[in-house]
C-alpha positions as CSV (number, residue, x, y, z in Angstrom):
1,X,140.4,23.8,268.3
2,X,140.9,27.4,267.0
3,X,139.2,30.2,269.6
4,X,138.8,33.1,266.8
5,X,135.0,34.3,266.7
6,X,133.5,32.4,263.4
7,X,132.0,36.2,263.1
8,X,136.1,36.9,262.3
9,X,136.5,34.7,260.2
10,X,132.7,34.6,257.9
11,X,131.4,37.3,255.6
12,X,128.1,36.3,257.9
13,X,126.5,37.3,260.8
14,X,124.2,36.2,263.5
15,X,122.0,33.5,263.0
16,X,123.6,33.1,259.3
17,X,126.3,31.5,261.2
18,X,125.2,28.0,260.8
19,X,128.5,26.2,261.8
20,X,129.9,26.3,266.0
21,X,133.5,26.1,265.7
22,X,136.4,25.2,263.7
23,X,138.7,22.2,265.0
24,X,141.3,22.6,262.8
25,X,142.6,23.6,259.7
26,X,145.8,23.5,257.4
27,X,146.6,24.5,254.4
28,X,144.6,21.9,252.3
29,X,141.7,21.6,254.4
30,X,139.5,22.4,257.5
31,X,137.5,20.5,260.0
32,X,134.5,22.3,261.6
33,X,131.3,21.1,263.7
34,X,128.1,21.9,263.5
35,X,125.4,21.2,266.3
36,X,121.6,21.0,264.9
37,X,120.0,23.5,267.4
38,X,116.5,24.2,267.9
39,X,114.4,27.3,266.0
40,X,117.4,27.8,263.6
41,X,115.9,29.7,260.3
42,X,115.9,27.0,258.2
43,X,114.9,24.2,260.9
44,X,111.7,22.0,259.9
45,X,108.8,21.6,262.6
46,X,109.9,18.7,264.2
47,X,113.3,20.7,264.8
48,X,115.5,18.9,262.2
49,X,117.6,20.8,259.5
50,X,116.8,19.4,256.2
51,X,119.6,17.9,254.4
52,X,120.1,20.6,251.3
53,X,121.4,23.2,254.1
54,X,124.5,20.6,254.4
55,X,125.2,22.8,251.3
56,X,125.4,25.7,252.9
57,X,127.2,24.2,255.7
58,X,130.0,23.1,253.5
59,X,130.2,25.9,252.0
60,X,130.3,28.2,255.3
61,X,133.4,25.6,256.5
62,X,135.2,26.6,252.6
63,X,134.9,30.1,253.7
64,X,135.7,29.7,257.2
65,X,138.8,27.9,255.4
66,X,139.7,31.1,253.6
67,X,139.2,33.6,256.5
68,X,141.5,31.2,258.7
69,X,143.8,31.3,256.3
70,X,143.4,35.6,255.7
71,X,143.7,35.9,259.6
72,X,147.2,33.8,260.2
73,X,148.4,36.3,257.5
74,X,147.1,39.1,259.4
75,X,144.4,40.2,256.2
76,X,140.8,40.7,256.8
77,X,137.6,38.3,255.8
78,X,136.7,38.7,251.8
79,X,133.8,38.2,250.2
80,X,133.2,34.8,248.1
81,X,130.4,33.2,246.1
82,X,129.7,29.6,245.9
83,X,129.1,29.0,241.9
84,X,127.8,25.3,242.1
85,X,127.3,22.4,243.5
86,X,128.2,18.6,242.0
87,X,127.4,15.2,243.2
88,X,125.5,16.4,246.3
89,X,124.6,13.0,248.1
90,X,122.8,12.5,251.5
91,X,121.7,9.2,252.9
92,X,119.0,11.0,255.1
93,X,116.5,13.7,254.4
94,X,117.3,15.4,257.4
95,X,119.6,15.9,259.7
96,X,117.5,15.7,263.5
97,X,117.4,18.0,265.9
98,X,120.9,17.8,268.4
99,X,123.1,16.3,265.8
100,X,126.5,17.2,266.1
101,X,127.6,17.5,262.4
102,X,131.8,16.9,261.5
103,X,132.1,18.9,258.8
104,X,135.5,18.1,256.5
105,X,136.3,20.5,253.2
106,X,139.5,19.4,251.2
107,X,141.0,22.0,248.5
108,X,141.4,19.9,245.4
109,X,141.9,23.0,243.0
110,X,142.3,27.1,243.3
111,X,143.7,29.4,240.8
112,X,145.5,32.5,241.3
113,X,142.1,34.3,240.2
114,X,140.0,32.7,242.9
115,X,138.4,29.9,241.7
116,X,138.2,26.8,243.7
117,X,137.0,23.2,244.1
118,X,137.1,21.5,247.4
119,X,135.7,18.2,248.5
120,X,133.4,18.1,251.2
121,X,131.8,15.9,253.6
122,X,129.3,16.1,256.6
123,X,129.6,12.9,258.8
124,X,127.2,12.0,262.0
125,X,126.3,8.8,263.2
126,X,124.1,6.9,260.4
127,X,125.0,10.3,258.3
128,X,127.0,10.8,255.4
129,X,126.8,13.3,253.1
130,X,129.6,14.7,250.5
131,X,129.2,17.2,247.7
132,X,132.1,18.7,245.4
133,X,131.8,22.9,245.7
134,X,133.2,25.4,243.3
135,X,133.7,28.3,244.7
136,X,135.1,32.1,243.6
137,X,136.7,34.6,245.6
138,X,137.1,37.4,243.4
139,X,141.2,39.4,244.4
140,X,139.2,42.5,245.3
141,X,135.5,41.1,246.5
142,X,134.2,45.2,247.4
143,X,135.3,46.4,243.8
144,X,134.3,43.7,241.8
145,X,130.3,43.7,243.3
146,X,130.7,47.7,242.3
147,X,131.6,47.0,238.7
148,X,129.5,48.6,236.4
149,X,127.3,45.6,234.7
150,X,127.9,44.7,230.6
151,X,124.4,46.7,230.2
152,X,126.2,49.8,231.7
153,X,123.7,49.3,234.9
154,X,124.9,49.0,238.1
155,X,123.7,45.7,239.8
């Protein structure tokens, strides 16, 4: 299991930080869990996290991924965007209350201008789900949100 603070390693903070720990990582893919806990921001009445955060989920383990691999090198946490989202499947509507969800993102693609595809699952017993993530992490995340707009406007 790796013991750096998820706050090191995620542009993220507080109760944005949906996933518990990493498990393990390499340099095609990352393992990370995910407990569904009780009065979380996007929890449903009953206490169960619909499915469509799995998305978000997946997508916090991608750029858990990348701020693993930024802190072995001794660099800092960047910014990234998640552009899209294909062939999201879940075989539940929700995920109940106390699950402990394995969450597994494989890099399939990434260019040396920061675009990436990674494969993704979320497994549980009697869950599955697995969606395909693009993702961009722009080389210098701080200037590029500062660039002036086509319009000449600042965003």
């Amino acid at each position: 299991m790796i013991d750096w603070p998820l706050a090191e390693l995620l542009p993220h903070a507080g109760d944005m930080i949906l996933i518990d720990r990493i498990l393990s990582f390499d340099d095609e893919q990352i393992h990370a869990l995910a407990t569904v806990k009780p009065d979380g921001l996007f929890n449903r009445e009953d206490g169960a996290l619909p499915a469509w955060v799995g998305i978000e989920l997946m997508a916090q383990s991608v750029a858990a991924f990348a701020g693993c691999h930024a802190r072995r090198r001794g660099g800092s946490v960047e910014l990234g965007f998640l552009l899209g989202t294909r062939k999201f499947e879940c075989n539940v509507e929700c995920f109940p209350l106390g699950t402990e969800l394995a969450i597994h993102g494989l890099r399939s693609l990434e260019d040396d201008n920061g675009m990436g595809v990674f494969e993704c699952h979320i497994r549980a017993p009697g869950i599955h789900a697995t969606a395909r993530l693009n993702v961009f992490r722009p080389p210098h995340a701080a200037q590029y949100l500062n660039e002036p707009s086509a319009t000449g406007t600042q965003p």
